[in-house]
N, C-alpha and C positions, 0 to 999 in steps of 0.2 A: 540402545536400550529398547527390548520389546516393553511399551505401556499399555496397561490393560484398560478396559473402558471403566469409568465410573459405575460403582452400585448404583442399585435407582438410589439410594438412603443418600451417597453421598453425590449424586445429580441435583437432587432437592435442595439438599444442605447448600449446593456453593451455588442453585439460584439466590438463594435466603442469602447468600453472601454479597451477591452481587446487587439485590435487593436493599440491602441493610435490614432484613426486617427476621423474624424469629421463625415464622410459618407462612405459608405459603397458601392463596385459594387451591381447594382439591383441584378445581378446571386446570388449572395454569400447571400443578404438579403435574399431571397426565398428558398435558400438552409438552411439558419439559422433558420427562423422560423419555415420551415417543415417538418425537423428532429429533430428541437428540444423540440419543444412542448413547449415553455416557461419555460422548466426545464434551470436553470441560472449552471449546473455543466456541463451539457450535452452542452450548447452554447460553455462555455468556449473550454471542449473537441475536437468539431468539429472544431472551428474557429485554433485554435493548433494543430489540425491533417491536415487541410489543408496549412497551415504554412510550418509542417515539409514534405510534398509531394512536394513541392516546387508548387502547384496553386498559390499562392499570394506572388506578387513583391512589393517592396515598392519602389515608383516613386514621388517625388516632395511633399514627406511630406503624401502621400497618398497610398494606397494598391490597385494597380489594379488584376486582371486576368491574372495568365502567360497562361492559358490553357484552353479551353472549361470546365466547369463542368459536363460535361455527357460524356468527357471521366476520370473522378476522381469516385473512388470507395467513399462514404460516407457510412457505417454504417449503419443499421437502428435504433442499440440501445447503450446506452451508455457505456453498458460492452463492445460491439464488437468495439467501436471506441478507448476506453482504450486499449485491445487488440491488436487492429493494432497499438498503437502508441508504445506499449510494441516490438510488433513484428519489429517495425523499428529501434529498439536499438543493438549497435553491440552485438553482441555475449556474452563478458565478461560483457555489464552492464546489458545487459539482464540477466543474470545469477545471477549479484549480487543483479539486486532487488527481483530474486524470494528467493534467499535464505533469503534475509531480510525481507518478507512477511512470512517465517516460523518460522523467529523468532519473528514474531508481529507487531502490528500495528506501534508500539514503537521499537523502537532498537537503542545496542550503537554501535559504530566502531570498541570499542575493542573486542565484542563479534561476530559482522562478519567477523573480520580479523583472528579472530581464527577458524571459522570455510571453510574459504574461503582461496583458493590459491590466493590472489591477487598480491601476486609479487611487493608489495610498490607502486599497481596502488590503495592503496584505496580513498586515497584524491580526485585524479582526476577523479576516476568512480563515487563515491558520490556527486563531484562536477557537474560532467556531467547530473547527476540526480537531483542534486537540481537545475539546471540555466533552465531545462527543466522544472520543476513545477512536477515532480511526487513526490519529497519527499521536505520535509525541515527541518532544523535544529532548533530541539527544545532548548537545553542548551548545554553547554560550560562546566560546574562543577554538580555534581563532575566527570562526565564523558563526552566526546561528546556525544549527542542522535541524531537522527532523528527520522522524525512519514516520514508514508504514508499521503499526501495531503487529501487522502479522502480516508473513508472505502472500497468503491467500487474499489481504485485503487488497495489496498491492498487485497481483495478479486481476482479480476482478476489474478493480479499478484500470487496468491497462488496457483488458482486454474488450472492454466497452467503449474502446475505440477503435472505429475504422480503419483495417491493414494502413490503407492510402494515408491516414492523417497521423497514422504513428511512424511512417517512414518520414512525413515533411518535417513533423517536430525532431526525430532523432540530428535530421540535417541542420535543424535547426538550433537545437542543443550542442552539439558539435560547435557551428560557426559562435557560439554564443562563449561557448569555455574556452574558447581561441584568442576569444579577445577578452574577458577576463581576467585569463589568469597569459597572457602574454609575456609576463617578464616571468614568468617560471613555469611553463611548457612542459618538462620533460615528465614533472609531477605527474600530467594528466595523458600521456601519451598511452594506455590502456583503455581509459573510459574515451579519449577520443578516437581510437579505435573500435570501441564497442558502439558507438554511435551513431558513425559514419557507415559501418558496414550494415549497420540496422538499416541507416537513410537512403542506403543505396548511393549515395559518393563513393565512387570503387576508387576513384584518387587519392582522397584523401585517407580512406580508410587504410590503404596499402602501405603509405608513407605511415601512417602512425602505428600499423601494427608491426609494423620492420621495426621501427625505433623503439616501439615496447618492447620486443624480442630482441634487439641490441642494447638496451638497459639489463635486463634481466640476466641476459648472459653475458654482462661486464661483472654483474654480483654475483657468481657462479649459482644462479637459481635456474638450474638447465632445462627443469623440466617444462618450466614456465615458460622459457623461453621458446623450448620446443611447441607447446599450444601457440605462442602467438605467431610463432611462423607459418604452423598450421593454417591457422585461421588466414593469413597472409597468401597462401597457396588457394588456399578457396576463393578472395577474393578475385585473384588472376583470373582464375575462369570464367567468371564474370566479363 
């Protein structure tokens, strides 16, 4: 489906939504609409970036201006305002959303508690990250999950790591789902093939993209199987 951009009318309207509040400072409308181009992911970002810089007070039911907006840094695009809001997370959660960007758009808690020193802060750093809107919690059973809110957040967040330390962690991800889910392997023979080939394990990746691609084409999903063979042949030349 081709989507059209937001009118400025309705730019306004879903900050005011995002706001909870009726109207809007004129600064902040003109800063909404001409950064955001009527992209409705990009509005929410900025109005939330300006949020957590402390620009906007809420007075009498209302959000005024705490601060001139030409001295507030905005963005010009929606990666780099995801970016700053990444870079305004302390330390430790900042960390733990990039290592949960390596393990996917998707992830459970038991697999970044195992990969993460969290020190029994995971509830609260997860927590901290969901009340902020960067992730949210998909199910409860049979595991805790969370996703990334949006693909782009999850891209950003991955890609503000080092080629070098997202190939140790994919290696590392890998060995990690190896031994927790050991008594039922064959579930993860996919993603431990998408991990290992990231980690550069050309071993390990090989063995588990054959066996993705001999599941797949035991349940006659041929096409599928054909990708992971693929991928499988790419491997080799390595």
């Amino acid at each position: 489906l081709a989507l059209n951009a937001l009118s400025r009318d309705d730019s306004a309207q879903m900050a005011q939504g995002v706001l909870a509040v009726e109207s809007l400072p004129a600064e902040l409308h003109g800063v909404v609409i001409g950064k955001a181009e009527g992209n409705p992911f990009f509005i929410e970002e900025v109005v939330k970036s300006l949020q957590e810089v402390g620009a906007l007070r809420r007075v009498d039911g209302r959000y005024e201006l705490a601060r001139p907006l030409d001295e507030v840094m905005v963005p010009d695009t929606i990666q780099d305002v995801i970016m700053a809001r990444i870079d305004r997370l302390e330390d430790t959660s900042k960390k733990t959303l990039q290592l949960a960007s390596v393990i996917g758009r998707e992830f459970t808690r038991r697999l970044l508690e195992r990969i993460a020193d969290l020190r029994g802060r995971a509830d609260d750093l997860l927590g901290e990250l969901k009340a902020i809107e960067l992730i949210y919690e998909t199910r409860l059973f049979p595991e805790l999950s969370y996703m990334f809110k949006h693909a782009l957040t999850h891209d950003v967040a991955y890609n503000s790591l080092l080629v070098q330390r997202r190939r140790e962690l994919h290696r590392t991800i890998g060995l990690a789902i190896e031994d927790l889910f050991a008594d039922r392997l064959p579930e993860q023979f996919e993603v431990l093939g998408y991990h290992f080939t990231r980690g550069e394990e050309w071993a390990k990746a090989l063995h588990y993209l054959r066996a993705a691609g001999a599941k797949a084409a035991a349940r006659s999903a041929y096409p599928e199987a054909a990708a992971h063979l693929e991928q499988a042949l790419g491997v080799v030349e390595h």
